[in-house]
C-alpha positions in Angstrom: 149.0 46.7 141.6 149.9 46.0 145.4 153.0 44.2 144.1 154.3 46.5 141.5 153.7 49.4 144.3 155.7 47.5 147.0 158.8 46.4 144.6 159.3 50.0 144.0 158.6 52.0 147.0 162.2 52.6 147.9 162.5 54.0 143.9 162.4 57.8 144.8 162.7 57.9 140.5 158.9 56.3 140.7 158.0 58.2 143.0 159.2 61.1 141.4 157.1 59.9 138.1 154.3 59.3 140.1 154.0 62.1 141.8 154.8 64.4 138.2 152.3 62.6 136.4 149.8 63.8 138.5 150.7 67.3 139.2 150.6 67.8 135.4 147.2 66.0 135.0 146.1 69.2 137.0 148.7 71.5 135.4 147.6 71.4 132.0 143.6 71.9 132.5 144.3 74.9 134.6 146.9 76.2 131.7 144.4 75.4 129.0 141.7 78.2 130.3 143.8 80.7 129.4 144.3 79.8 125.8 142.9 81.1 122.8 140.6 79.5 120.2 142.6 77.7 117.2 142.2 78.7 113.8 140.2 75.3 113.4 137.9 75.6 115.9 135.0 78.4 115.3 134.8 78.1 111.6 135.0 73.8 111.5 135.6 71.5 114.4 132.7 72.8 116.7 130.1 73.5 114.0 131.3 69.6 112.7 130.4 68.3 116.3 126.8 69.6 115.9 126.3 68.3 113.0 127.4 65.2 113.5 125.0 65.3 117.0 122.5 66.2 114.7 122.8 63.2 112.4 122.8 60.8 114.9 119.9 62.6 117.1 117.9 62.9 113.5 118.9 59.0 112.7 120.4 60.1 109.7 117.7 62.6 108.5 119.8 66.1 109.3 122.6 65.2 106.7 124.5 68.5 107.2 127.9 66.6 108.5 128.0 64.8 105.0 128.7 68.3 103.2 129.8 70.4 105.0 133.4 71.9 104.6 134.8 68.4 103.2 134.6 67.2 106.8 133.0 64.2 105.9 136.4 63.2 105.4 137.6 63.3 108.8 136.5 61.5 111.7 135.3 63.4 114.6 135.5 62.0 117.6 136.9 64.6 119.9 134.5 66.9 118.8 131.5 65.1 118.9 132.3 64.1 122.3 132.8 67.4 123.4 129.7 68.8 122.1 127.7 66.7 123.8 129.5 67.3 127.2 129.1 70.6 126.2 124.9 70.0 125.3 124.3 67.9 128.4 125.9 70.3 130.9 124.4 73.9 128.8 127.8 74.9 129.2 128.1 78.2 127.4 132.1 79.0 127.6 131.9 75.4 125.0 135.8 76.5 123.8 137.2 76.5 127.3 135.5 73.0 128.1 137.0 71.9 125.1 140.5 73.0 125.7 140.1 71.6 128.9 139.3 68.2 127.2 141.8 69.0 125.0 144.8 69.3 127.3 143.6 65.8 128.8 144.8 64.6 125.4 147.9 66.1 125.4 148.1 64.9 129.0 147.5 61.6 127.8 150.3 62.0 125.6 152.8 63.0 127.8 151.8 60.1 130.3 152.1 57.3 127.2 155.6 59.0 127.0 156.7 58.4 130.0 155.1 55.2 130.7 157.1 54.0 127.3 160.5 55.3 128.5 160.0 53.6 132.2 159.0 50.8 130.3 161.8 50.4 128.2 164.8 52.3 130.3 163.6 52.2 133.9 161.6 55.2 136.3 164.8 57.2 135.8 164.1 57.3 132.3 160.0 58.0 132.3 161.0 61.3 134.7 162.9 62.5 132.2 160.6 62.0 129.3 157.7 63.1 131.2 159.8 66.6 131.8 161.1 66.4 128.1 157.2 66.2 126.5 156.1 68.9 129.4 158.8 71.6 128.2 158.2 71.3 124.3 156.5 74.3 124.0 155.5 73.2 120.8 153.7 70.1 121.9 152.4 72.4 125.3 150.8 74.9 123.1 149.2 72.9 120.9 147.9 70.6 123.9 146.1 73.6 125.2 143.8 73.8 121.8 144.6 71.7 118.6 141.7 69.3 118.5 143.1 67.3 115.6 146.5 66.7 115.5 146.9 66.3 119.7 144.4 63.7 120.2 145.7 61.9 117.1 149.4 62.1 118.8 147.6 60.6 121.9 146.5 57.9 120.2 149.0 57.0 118.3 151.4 57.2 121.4 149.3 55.1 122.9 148.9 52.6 120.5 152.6 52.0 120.8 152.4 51.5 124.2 150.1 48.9 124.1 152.3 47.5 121.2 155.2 47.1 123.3 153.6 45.8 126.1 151.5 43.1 124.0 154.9 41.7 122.8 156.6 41.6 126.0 154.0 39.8 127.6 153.1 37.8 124.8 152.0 34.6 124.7 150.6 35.9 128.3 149.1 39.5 127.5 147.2 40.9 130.5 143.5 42.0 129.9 144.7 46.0 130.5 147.1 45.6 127.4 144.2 44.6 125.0 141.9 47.7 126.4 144.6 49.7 125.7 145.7 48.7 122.3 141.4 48.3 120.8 140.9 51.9 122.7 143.9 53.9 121.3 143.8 52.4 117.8 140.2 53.6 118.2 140.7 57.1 119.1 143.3 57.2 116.4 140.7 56.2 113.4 138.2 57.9 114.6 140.3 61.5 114.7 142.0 60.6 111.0 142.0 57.7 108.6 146.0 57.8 108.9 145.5 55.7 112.2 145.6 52.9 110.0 149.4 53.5 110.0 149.6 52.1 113.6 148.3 48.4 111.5 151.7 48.9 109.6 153.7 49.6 112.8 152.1 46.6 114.7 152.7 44.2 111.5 156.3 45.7 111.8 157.1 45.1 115.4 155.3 41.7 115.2 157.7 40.6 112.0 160.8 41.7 113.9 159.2 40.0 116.9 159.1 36.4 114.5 162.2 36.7 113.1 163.8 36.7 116.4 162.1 34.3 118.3 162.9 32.3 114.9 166.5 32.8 116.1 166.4 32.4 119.5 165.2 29.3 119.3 168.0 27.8 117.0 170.8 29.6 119.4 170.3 31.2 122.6 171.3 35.2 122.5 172.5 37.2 125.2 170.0 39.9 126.8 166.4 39.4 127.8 165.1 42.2 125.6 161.8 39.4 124.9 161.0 37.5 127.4 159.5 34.7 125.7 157.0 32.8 127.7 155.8 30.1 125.2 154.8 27.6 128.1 156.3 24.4 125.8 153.9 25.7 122.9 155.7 25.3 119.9 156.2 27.7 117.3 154.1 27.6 114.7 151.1 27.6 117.5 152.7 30.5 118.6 153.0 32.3 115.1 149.2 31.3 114.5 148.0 32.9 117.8 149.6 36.0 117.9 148.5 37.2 114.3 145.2 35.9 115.1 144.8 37.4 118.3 146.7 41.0 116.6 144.3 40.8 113.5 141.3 40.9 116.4 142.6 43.7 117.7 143.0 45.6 114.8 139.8 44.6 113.7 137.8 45.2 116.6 139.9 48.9 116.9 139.5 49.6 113.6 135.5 49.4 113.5 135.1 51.0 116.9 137.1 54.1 115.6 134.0 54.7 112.7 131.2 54.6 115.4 131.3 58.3 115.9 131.9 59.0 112.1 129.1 59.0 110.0 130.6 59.1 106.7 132.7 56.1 107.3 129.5 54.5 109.3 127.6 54.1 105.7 129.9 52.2 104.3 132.7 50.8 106.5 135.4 49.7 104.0 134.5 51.8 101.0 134.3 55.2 102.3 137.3 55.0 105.0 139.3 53.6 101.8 137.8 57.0 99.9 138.8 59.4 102.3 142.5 57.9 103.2 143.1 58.0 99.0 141.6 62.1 99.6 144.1 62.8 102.4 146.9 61.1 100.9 146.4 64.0 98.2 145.3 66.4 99.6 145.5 69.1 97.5 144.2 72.6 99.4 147.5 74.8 99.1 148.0 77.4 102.0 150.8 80.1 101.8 152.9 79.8 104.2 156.2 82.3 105.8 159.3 80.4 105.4 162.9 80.9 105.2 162.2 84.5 104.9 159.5 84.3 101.5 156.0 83.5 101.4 155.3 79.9 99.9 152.5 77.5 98.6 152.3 74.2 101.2 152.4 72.3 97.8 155.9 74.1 96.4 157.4 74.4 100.1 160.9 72.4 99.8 161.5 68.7 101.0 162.8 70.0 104.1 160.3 71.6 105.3 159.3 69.4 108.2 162.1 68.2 109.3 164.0 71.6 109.4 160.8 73.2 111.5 161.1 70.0 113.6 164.9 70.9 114.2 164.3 74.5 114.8 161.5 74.1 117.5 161.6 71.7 119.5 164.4 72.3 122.6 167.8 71.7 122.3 167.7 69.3 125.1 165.4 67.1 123.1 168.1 66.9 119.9 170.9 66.2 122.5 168.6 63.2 124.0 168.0 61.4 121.0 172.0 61.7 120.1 172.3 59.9 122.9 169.7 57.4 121.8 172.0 56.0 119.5 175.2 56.4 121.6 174.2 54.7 124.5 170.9 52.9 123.5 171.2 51.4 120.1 174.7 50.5 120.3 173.3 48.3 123.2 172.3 44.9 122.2 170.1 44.3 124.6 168.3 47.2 123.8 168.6 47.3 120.1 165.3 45.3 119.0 163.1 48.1 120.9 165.6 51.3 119.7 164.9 50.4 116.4 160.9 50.1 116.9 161.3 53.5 118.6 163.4 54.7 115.9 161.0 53.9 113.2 158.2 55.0 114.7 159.3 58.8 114.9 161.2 58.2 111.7 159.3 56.9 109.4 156.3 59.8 109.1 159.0 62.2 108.5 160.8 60.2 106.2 157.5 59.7 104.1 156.4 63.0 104.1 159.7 64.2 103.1 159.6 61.5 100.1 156.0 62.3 98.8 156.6 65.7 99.1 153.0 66.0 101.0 151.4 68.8 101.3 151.9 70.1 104.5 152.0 73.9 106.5 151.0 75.2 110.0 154.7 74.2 111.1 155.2 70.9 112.0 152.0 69.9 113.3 150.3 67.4 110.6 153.9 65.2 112.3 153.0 65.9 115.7 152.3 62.1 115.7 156.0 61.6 115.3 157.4 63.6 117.9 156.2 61.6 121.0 158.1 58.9 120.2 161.3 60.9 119.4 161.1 62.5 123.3 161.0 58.3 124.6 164.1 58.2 122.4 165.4 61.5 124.3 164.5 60.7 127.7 165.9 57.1 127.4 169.2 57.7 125.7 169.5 60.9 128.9 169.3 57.3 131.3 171.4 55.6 129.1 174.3 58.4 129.6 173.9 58.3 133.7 173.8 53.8 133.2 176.7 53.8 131.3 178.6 56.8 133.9 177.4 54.4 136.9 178.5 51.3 135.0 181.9 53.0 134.7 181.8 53.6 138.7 180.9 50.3 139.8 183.8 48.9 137.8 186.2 51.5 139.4 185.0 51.1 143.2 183.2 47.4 143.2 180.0 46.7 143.4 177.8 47.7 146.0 180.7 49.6 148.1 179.4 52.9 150.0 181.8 55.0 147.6 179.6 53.9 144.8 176.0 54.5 146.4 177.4 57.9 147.0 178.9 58.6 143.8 175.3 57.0 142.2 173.3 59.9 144.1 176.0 62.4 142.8 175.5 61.0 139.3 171.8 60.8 139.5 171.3 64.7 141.1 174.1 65.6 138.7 171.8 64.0 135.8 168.7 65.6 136.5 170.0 69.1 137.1 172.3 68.8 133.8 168.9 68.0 132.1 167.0 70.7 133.6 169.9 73.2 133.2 169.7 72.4 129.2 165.1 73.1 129.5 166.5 76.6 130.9 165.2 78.6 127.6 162.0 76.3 126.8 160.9 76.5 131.0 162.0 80.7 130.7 159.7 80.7 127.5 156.8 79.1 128.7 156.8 81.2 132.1 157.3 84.1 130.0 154.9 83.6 126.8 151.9 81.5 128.1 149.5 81.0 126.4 151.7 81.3 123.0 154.0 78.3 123.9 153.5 76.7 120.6 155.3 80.3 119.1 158.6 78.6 120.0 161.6 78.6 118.1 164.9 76.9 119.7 167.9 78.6 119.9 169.3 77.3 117.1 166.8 79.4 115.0 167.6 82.3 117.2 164.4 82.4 119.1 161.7 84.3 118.0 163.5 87.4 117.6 165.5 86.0 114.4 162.1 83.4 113.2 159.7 87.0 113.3 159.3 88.2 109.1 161.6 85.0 108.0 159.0 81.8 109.3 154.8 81.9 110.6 154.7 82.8 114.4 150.6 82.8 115.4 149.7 80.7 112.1 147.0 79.4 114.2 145.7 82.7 115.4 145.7 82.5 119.1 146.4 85.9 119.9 142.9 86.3 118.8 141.1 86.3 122.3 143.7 88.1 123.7 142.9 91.0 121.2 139.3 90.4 121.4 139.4 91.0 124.8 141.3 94.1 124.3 138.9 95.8 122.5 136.0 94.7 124.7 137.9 96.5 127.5 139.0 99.9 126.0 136.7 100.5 123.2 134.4 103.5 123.9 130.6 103.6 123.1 130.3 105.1 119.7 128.3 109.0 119.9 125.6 107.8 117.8 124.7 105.0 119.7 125.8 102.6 116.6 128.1 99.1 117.1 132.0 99.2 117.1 132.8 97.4 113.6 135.7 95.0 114.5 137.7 93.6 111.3 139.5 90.7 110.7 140.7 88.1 108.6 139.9 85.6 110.9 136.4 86.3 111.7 134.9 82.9 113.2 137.1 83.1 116.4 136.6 86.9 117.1 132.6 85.9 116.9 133.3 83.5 119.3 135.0 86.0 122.2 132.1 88.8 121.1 129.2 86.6 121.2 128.5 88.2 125.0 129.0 91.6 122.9 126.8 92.0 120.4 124.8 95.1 121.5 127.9 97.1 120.9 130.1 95.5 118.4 129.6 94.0 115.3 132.9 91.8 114.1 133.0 91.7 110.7 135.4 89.7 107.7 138.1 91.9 106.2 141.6 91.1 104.3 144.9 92.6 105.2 145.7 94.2 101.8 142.3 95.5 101.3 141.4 96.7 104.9 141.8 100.3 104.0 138.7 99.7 101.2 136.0 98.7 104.4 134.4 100.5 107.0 135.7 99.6 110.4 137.0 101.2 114.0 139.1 98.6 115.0 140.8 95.8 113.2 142.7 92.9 114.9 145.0 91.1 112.2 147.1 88.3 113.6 150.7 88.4 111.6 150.3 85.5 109.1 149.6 86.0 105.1 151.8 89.3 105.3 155.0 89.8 103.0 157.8 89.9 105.5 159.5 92.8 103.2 156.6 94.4 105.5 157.4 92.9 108.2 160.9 94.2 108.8 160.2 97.5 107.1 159.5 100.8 108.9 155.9 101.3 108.0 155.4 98.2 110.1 153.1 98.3 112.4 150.7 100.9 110.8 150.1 104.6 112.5 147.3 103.7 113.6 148.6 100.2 115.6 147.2 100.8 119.7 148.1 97.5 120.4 150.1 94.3 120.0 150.4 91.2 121.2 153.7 90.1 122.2 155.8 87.1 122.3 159.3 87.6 123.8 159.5 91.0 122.6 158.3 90.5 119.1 154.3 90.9 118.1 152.1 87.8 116.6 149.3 90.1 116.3 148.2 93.9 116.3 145.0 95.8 116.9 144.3 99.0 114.6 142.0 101.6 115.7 140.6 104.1 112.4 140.9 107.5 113.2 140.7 108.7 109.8 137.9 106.9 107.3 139.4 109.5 104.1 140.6 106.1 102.4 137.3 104.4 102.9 134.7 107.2 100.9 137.5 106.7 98.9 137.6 103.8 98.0 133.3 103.9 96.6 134.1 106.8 94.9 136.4 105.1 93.5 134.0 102.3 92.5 131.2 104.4 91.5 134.1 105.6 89.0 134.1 109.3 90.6 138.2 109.7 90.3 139.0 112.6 90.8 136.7 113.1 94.1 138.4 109.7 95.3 141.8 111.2 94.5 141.4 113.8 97.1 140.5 112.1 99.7 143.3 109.6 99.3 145.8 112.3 99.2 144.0 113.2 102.1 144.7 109.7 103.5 148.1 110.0 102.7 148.2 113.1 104.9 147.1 111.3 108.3 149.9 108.2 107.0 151.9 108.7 104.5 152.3 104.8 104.3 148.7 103.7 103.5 149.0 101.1 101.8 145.7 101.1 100.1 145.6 104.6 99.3 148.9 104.3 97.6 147.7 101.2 95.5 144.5 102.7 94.9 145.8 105.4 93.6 148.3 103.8 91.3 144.9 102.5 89.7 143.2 105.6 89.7 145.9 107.2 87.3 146.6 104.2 85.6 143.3 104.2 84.6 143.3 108.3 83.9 146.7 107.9 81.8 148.6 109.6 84.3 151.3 107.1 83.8 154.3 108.7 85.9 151.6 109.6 88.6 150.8 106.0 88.8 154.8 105.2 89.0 155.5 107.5 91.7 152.6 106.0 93.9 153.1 102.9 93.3 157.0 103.2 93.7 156.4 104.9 97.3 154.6 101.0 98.2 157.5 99.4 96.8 159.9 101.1 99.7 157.9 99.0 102.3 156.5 96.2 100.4 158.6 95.7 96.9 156.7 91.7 96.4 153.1 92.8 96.6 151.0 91.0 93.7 148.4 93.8 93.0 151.3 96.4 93.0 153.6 94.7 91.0 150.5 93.7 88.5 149.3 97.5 88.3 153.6 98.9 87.5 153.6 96.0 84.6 150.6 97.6 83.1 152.1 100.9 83.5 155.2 99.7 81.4 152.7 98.3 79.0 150.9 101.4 78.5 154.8 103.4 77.9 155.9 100.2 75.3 158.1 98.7 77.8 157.0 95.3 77.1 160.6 93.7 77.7 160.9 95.4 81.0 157.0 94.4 82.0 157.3 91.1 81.1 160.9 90.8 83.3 158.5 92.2 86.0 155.8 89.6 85.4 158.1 86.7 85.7 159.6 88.2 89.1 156.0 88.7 90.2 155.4 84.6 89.2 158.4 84.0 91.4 156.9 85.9 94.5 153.7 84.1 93.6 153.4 80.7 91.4 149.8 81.2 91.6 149.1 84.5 90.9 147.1 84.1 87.5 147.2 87.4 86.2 150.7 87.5 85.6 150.6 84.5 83.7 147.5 85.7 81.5 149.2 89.1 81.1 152.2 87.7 80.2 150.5 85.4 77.7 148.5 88.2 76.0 151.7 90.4 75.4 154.0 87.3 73.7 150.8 86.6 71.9 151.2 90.4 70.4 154.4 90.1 69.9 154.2 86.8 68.4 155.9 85.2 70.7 154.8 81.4 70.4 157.2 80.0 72.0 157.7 81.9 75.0 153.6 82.3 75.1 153.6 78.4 75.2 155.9 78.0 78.1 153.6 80.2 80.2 150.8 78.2 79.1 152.5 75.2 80.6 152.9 76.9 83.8 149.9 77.5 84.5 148.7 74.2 83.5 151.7 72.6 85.6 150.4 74.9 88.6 146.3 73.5 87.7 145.4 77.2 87.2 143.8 76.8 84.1 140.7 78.5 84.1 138.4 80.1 80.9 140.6 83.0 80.8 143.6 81.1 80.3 141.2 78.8 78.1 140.0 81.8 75.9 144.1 82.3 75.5 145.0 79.0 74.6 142.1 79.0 71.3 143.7 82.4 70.4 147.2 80.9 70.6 146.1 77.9 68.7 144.2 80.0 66.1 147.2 82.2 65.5 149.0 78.3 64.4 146.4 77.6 62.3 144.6 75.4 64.5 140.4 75.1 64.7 138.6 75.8 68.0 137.7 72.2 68.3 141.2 71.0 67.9 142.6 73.7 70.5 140.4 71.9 73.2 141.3 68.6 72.1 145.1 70.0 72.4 144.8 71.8 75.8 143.0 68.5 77.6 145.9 66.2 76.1 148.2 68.4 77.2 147.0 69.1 80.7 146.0 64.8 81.2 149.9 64.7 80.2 151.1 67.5 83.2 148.9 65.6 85.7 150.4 62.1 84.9 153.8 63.7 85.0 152.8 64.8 88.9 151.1 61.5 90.0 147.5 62.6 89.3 146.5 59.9 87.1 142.9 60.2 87.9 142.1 63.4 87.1 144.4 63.0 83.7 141.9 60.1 83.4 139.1 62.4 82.9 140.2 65.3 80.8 141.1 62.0 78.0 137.6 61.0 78.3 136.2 64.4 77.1 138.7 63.9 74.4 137.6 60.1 73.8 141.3 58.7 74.1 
C-alpha cells in the first residue's frame, strides 16, 4: 500500500480519485435521508427481512418466509441484514437506516466503476467514471432506495473487478483479489439467482484468457495487455490451476450467497435451480406508460430496454462509450479487455431483447448492465485526451516544456469538456432531489416531453413527500374522527403515518374508482393512469391542493374531498336506489363537471334504467378527457347492444382489446354477440385470443361448451378440445410445462 501511494503521489488524477471517492462515500448517505420509500419496500422487502429473522431465530419453526409473496424465490440478503441492524440498534426510522445502507451499495458501485476504469485506462480515466456513475440520475435515484436491483449492480460490478484483477495477476493472484471475487459473487446470489451469470462471464474471460496465452506462446504479440507471470510453469499446469483455483471460487461464492436465504438453504442445488427456471419466466405482467399508450410488461416491444436505456441515461454517457470503440477498441493493446467490457454491459441487454423478458419499472431489472457501460464511457473520454496528447508529443518531442504545458491544457480542457456535457444531469439533480431517478435525457426532451407518453414516479417516491404534506396541513376533523387518507399505494403511506395514527387513518383506494370510497384526502402518485388524461384539461382534478413536482411537471397529486355527493351515491347506487343516486351525482357533477365516477356511474345507472341516450351523453362527456377507459368503453358497447348496433359495438370491443389485451370482458362480450349472430368463425378467433393472452377463465369456459354445442359437439368433447387447444398456444409461446399439464387431464 506504501508503494502504490508513493509511485503515485505526484498523480494529481489519483489524488483527485482519491479524494472523490471519499467525498461521495459521505455524499450519498447524507442524500439518501431525504428519499422516499420504494414501491418494494413497505409491502415486501422489509416484511421479507423479518421473516426471514424469524426463521433463523425460530430454527426453522416460523416458516412464514417460505410463503409469503413468492419471495421465497429471491434471496434476501440486503434485507435481512438490514433488519437486524435495524433490531439490534431499536431503530424506529428502519427505512432511513435502510436507504442509508442502501446508498452504501450504490456507493459501492460507483467505486468498482472507477476502480475498473483506473485499472484498465489509468487515474485519469477512474475520475471520469467515478463522475459519469455519480451524475446518472438514474443510477443516483435508485441508489438512494432500490434494495434489489442496486445491491445486485454492486455485486455484479464488483465481481468483474475481481475478474479482471484475478487474470492480470494470474498465476500470482494476491490474497485481496480472491476476498473480493468469493464476497461479490456472494452478495450477487444471495440478492437474485441471476448472479450465477457472473459464472458465465468468468468462464468467458478465462477462455479468451487461454486462447491467448495459447498464442502468445507460439509468437510473441505486441502490447502487455496480460502480463503473464508463469514462473517457467508450463501450460497445461497452468490451464489446470487456474480453472481449479476459479471453480473454488465460484464454488465457495456460490454457497456463501444461499446462507442468508432459506429457501435455497434446504436444498442447495435443487431449489436455486427452481427459482432461476421461475425468474427466467417470470410471468406477473404490470401495465406500464410507454411511447404514449399503456402496455402489459409481457406485450411491451423488443425495444423496450434499450430505448429507456438510450433515453435516460446522460448524453455524456452515450458520447463516452462512442469513444470506447474509437479510441479503445481499435487499440490493440487494449482490445482483449474492451471486448470483456463490451460484453459484459452488452450481453444482458442483448438477451433480454432476444427472449423478449418480461420486464417494466424502466430500465432497472438491467441496472446490472449499466456499470460496466459508464467504465466503457469514462475510459474511451481518456482514450480521446491519450490519443490528443499522443498527437502533441509527436508534434513537439517528447518531454519538451511545450508539451507538459499543452498536456495540462489538454487535461483541464478534458475535464471541463466532460463536465460541460453533465451540465443538464448535475442541473437536474440540484434541481429535483430526491426524484433523480425521474430523469429523462435530452434526447427524450426531458421530462417535460416523457410526462403522459412514458412512467415518471413508477416507483412511488413522491409518496413521503405527500405524506408529509398532509401531516402538516390537514386540520383536525369537527367530530373528533381520523382524516381518511386514500391511495393506491397504501403500504408506503402506513409507513410515513405510523407516528399518526390518532388522527389519520390511510386507507387502500384505486384511481378510477376513488370517487365510490369515503375519504378527505387522497394522494395518487401518476402511474396506472391513461395519458389521454394526462394531457387533457380535467387533469388534475378540482379538487387537486397539491402536487409534487419534478422540473415543472407533477409525479404525484394530493386531492382534498370537499364534496362527498358522489360517495352516498355511489351505496345508493349499490343498494339499487337509482333514482336517489342520480341526484346526488348530478349533484356531483355540479361541484366538477369532470367527475369521472359520477359520469361512469351514471352511464350505468341509465343503462341499467333503459335510458339509452342518457347513458350516451354521460358516458360521451368521459370520453372528452379519457376516450381509452375500459369500464367506459365496456358500458357504450352495451349501449349499442341494447339499440341493435352489434356491428358498431363489436368495432368498439375490438378497439377496447387494443387499449387493453387483457381486459376480459370485451373478449366474453364479443364472444357472446358472434355466438348470436352465428358467427363461428369470428367467435373462434376471439376464443384464441384469449387463450393466446392465458385469460381463460370459467366464463370464457362456459362460452367455449356453448360454442362447441352450437357445432354439434358434447360437453365432454368441448373440454377435451379447449385443453388441446390451449396445451397447443402455450407450446407455440415456449411454455411447454404448463402445455404439459392441460394434455394430462386430457390423457395424451
Amino acid at each position: 500500500m506504501k508503494r502504490f501511494f508513493g509511485e503515485n503521489k505526484n498523480n494529481p488524477w489519483f489524488w483527485t480519485f482519491v479524494v472523490l471517492s471519499v467525498a461521495l462515500l459521505f455524499a450519498l448517505p447524507l442524500m439518501s435521508r431525504s428519499a422516499g420509500n420504494s414501491g418494494d419496500e413497505d409491502g415486501f422487502q422489509i416484511p421479507q427481512g423479518k421473516n426471514v429473522i424469524n426463521w433463523y431465530k425460530t430454527d426453522g419453526a416460523d416458516s412464514t418466509c417460505m410463503t409469503f409473496n413468492n419471495l421465497k424465490y429471491y434471496g434476501s440478503s440486503f434485507d435481512v441484514v438490514t433488519e437486524f441492524v435495524n433490531q439490534t440498534f431499536h431503530i424506529d426510522n428502519i427505512s432511513q437506516s435502510r436507504h442509508i445502507m442502501n446508498s452504501l451499495m450504490g456507493w459501492l458501485a460507483i467505486l468498482m466503476v472507477g476502480l475498473i476504469a483506473y485499472l484498465l485506462g489509468g487515474a485519469r480515466a477512474g475520475v471520469f467514471a467515478l463522475l459519469l456513475m455519480f451524475l446518472s440520475p438514474r443510477f443516483l435515484g435508485h441508489s438512494f432506495n432500490n434494495p434489489k436491483d442496486v445491491p445486485f449492480a454492486a455485486g455484479v460490478i464488483a465481481s468483474i473487478y475481481g475478474m479482471i484483477l484475478f487474470f492480470k495477476q494470474f498465476p500470482k493472484v494476491k490474497w485481496y483479489t480472491y476476498v473480493i471475487l468469493i464476497l461479490s459473487i456472494a452478495l450477487s446470489i444471495s440478492i437474485r439467482i441471476g448472479g450465477l451469470i457472473l459464472f458465465g462471464y468468468f468462464g468467458l474471460l478465462g477462455l479468451m484468457y487461454l486462447i491467448f496465452m495459447l498464442i502468445r506462446n507460439k509468437k510473441p504479440l505486441e502490447g502487455d495487455f496480460i502480463t503473464l507471470n508463469t514462473r517457467g510453469e508450463k501450460t497445461g499446469v497452468l490451464i489446470v490451476k487456474m480453472i481449479g483455483i476459479a471453480l473454488a471460487i465460484c464454488i465457495v461464492g456460490y454457497f456463501a450467497g444461499l446462507l442468508l436465504w432459506p429457501f435455497a438453504m434446504e436444498s442447495p442445488i435443487k431449489n436455486p435451480w427452481e427459482a432461476f427456471t421461475l425468474m427466467s419466466n417470470f410471468d406477473i405482467a404490470i401495465r406500464q406508460l410507454f411511447e404514449g399508450t399503456t402496455q402489459w410488461s409481457d406485450l411491451l416491444p423488443w425495444y423496450y430496454t434499450p430505448k429507456y436505456i438510450l433515453m435516460t441515461i446522460p448524453i455524456a454517457v452515450i458520447i463516452g462509450v462512442v469513444l470506447f470503440f474509437a479510441f479503445c477498441w481499435c487499440k490493440k493493446e487494449d482490445r482483449f479487455w474492451a471486448f470483456f467490457i463490451f460484453f459484459v454491459f452488452f450481453f444482458p441487454v442483448f438477451w433480454i431483447v432476444y427472449t423478449r423478458a418480461n420486464v417494466y419499472g424502466g430500465w432497472r431489472h438491467a441496472m446490472f448492465a449499466y456499470p460496466p457501460m459508464v467504465v466503457a464511457a469514462g475510459w474511451g473520454f481518456d482514450g480521446l485526451l491519450k490519443w490528443i496528447e499522443k498527437k502533441l508529443k509527436t508534434k513537439e518531442g517528447e518531454g519538451s516544456a511545450q508539451t507538459s504545458k499543452k498536456g495540462l491544457v489538454v487535461n483541464v480542457a478534458g475535464l471541463a469538456v466532460l463536465l460541460l456535457l453533465l451540465i443538464g444531469p448535475i442541473r437536474f439533480i440540484v434541481a429535483n432531489h430526491p426524484y433523480e431517478y425521474v430523469y429523462f435525457n435530452e434526447l427524450e426532451g426531458g421530462v417535460k416531453k416523457a410526462f403522459g407518453n412514458y412512467e415518471l414516479d413508477y416507483y412511488y417516491h413522491s409518496t413521503r413527500e405527500a405524506s408529509e404534506w398532509i401531516i402538516a396541513n390537514a386540520q383536525p376533523k369537527p367530530d373528533g374522527s381520523k382524516t381518511r387518507v386514500g391511495t393506491w399505494h397504501s403500504a408506503s403511506v402506513n409507513y410515513f403515518f405510523r407516528n399518526d395514527t390518532a388522527l389519520f387513518r390511510p386507507m387502500f383506494i384505486r384511481w378510477y374508482e376513488k370517487e365510490n370510497s369515503d375519504w378527505d384526502y387522497a394522494i395518487f402518485v401518476l402511474t396506472g393512469i391513461n395519458p389521454d388524461y394526462l394531457k387533457s384539461k380535467a387533469f388534475p382534478p378540482k379538487n387537486t391542493v397539491k402536487t409534487i413536482d419534478v422540473d415543472g411537471m407533477p409525479i404525484a397529486i394530493i386531492l382534498k374531498r370537499e364534496d362527498k355527493s358522489d360517495c352516498e351515491a355511489y351505496k345508493l347506487k349499490e343498494a339499487n336506489s337509482l333514482d336517489s343516486a342520480v341526484m346526488l351525482y348530478h349533484k356531483a357533477l355540479q361541484v366538477d363537471p369532470n367527475n369521472m365516477g359520477a359520469l361512469v356511474n351514471l352511464g350505468e345507472i341509465y343503462l341499467r334504467q333503459g335510458k339509452i341516450d342518457s347513458a350516451q351523453m354521460m358516458l360521451n362527456r368521459y370520453f372528452e378527457f379519457d376516450p381509452k377507459a375500459e369500464t367506459a368503453n365496456y358500458l357504450y358497447a352495451y349501449t349499442l347492444v341494447n339499440q341493435n348496433k352489434l356491428n358498431e359495438a363489436l368495432d368498439l370491443l375490438h378497439k377496447l382489446q387494443k387499449y387493453n389485451p387483457k381486459f376480459g370482458s370485451a373478449y366474453v362480450l364479443a364472444i357472446q354477440l358472434y355466438l348470436q349472430q352465428k358467427d363461428m368463425v369470428s367467435a373462434k378467433k376471439e376464443f384464441m385470443k384469449v387463450i393466446d393472452l392465458d385469460r381463460v377463465d370459467n366464463q370464457i369456459v362456459q362460452l367455449w361448451v356453448q360454442y362447441s354445442s352450437m357445432q354439434g359437439i358434447n360437453q365432454q368433447q368441448a373440454y377435451i378440445n379447449l385443453y388441446s387447444t390451449m396445451a397447443k398456444s402455450l407450446d407455440k409461446r415456449g411454455k411447454h410445462k404448463e402445455a404439459e399439464e392441460y394434455r394430462k387431464l386430457i390423457g395424451r
